[in-house]
C-alpha positions as CSV (number, residue, x, y, z in Angstrom):
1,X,33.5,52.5,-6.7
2,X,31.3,49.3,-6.8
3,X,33.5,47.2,-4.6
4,X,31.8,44.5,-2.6
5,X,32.4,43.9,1.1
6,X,31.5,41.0,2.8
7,X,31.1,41.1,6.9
8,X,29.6,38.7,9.5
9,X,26.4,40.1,11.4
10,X,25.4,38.4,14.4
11,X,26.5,34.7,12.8
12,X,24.9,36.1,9.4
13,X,27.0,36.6,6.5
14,X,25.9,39.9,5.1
15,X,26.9,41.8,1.7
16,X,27.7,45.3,1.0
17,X,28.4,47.7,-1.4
18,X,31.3,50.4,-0.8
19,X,30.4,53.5,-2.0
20,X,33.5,55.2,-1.6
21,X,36.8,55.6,0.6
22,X,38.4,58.3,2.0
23,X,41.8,58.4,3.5
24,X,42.8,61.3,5.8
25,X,45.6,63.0,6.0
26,X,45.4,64.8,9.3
27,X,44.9,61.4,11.2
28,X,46.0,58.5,8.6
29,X,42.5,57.5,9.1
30,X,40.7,54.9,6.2
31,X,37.0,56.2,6.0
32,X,34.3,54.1,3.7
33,X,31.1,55.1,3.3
34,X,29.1,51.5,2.5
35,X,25.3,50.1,2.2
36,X,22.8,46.7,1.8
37,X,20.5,49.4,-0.5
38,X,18.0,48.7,1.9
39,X,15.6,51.9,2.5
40,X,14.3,53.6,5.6
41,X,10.7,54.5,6.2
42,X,10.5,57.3,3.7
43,X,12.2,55.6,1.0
44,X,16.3,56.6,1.5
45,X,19.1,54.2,1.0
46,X,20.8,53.6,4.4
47,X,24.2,54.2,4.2
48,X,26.6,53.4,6.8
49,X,30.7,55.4,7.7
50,X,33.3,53.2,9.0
51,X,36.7,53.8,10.1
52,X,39.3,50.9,8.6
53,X,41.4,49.6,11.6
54,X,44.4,47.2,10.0
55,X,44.9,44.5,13.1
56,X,48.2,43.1,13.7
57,X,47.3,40.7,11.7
58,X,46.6,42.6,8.7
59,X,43.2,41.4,9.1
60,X,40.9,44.5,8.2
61,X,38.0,45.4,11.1
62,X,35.6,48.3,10.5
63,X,34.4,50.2,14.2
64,X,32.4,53.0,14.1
65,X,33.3,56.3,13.3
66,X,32.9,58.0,16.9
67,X,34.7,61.9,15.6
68,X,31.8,64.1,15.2
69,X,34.2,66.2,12.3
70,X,35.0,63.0,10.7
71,X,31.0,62.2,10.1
72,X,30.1,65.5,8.9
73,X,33.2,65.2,6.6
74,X,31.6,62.0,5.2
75,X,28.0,63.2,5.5
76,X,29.2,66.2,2.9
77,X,31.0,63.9,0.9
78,X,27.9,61.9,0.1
79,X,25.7,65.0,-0.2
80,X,27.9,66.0,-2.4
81,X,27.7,62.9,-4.4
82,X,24.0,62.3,-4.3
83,X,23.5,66.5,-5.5
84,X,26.0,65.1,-8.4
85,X,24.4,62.2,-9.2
86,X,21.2,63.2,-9.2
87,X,22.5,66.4,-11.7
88,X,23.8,63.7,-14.2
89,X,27.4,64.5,-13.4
């Protein structure tokens, strides 16, 4: 996808890149799956799910994904991807 997003931290202006976005039917629900690329203790990319809330605004906030279905939908999704990437595909 290679989209940037761009969010403020505690007062820190922090980068990200999206790594994909899923929309849901069943809920009209905007998922993205997004990361800094920093790595954990044993070397993995930490990637973080958020759900896309449109304020009345139209400002765009990101809250956490609390549905446990809805994060083992995107936990397969990237599984998925990584298996595929990792194949060449």
């Amino acid at each position: 996808m290679n989209k940037k997003l761009e969010m403020i931290i505690d007062g820190k202006k922090k980068k990200y890149d999206i790594l994909l976005k899923v929309d849901t039917k069943d809920d009209n629900g905007s998922y993205i799956l997004y990361t800094e690329n920093e790595k954990n203790e044993l070397g993995d990319i930490i990637v973080y799910a958020g759900l896309l809330v449109t304020k009345d605004d139209d400002e765009v906030e990101i809250k956490p994904v609390l549905d446990d279905k809805k994060l083992e939908m995107l936990d397969d999704l990237l599984e998925q991807i990584t298996k595929r990437t990792q194949k060449g595909e």
